[in-house]
N, C-alpha and C positions, 0 to 999 in steps of 0.2 A: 321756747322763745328764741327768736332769732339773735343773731350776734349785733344786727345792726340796730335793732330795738330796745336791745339790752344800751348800744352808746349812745342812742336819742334818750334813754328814760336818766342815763347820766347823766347828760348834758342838759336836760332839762329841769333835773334835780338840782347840777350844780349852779345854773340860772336861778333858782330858787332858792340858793343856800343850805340846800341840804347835798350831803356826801356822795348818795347812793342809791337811786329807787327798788325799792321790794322786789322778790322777783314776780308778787302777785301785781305789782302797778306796771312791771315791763310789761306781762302778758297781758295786762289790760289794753296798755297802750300801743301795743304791735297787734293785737284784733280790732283796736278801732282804726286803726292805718290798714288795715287789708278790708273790711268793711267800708272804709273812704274811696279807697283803689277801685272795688268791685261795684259802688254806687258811679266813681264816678265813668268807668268802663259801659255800664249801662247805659245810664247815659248819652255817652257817642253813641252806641249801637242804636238807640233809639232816632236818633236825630237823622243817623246815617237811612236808618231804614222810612223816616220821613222825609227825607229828601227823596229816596228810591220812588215813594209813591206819588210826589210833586210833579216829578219828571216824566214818568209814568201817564198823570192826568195831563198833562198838557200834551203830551207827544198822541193822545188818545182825542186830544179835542183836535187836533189841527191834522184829520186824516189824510186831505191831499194835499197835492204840491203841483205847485205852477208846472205847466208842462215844459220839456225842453225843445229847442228846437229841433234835436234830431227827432223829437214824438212825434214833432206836427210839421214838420218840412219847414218851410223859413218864416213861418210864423209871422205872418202878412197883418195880426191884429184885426181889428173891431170896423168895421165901415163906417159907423157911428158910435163916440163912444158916451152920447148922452142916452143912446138906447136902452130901455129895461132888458134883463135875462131874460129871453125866452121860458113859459113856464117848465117848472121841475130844475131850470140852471139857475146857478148865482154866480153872478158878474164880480170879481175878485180882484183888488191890482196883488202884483207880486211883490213882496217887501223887497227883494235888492232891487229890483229896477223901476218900479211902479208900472209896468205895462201890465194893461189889464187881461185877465183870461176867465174861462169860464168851466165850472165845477157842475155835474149832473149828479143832483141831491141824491138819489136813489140810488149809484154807480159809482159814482165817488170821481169819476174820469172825467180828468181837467184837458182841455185846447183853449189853445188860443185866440183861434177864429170862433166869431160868435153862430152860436147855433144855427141849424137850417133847422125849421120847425115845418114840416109839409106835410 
């Protein structure tokens, strides 16, 4: 039983009004303090590794990324921007700027200028 188990089960005792806990209620009481520690250590580890897999699903759902301008030369944008995607592309805006670009479902590769379909 540890030393510092043994002065919580005193100090818990003397809370109580009694003198002195057993040495069988110390050990009691210093295995359900390491059994609390190890529950609550689980615990984080758990949460930590459900956070891992949140992060994980999202970074999984949002495969591309707006292209940049060095990708696509100075990114001159859409001629029309009430035009549907060309089929197989989805017309996207970009979250920092809202300029629209355009993602090929099958490829994953995003530009700026809207598709040539020929």
């Amino acid at each position: 039983v540890s030393a510092t188990a043994m002065d919580s089960a005193r100090e818990a005792g003397a809370e109580a009004g009694q003198l002195e806990a057993s040495p069988a209620e110390a050990a009691a009481i210093d295995a359900a303090a390491r059994v609390s520690a190890a529950i609550q250590a689980r615990e984080v580890a758990v949460s930590a590794r459900e956070a891992a897999v949140v992060a994980r699903e999202v970074a999984s759902a949002t495969p591309h990324h707006a292209p940049t301008f060095a990708e696509e030369g100075e990114g001159e944008g859409e001629e029309d921007p009430d035009a549907e995607a060309p089929p197989g592309w989805v017309k996207l805006a970009d979250f920092a700027t809202g300029a629209l670009y355009y993602v090929h479902e099958a490829t994953g590769r995003s530009q700026w200028d809207r598709p040539r379909v020929g």
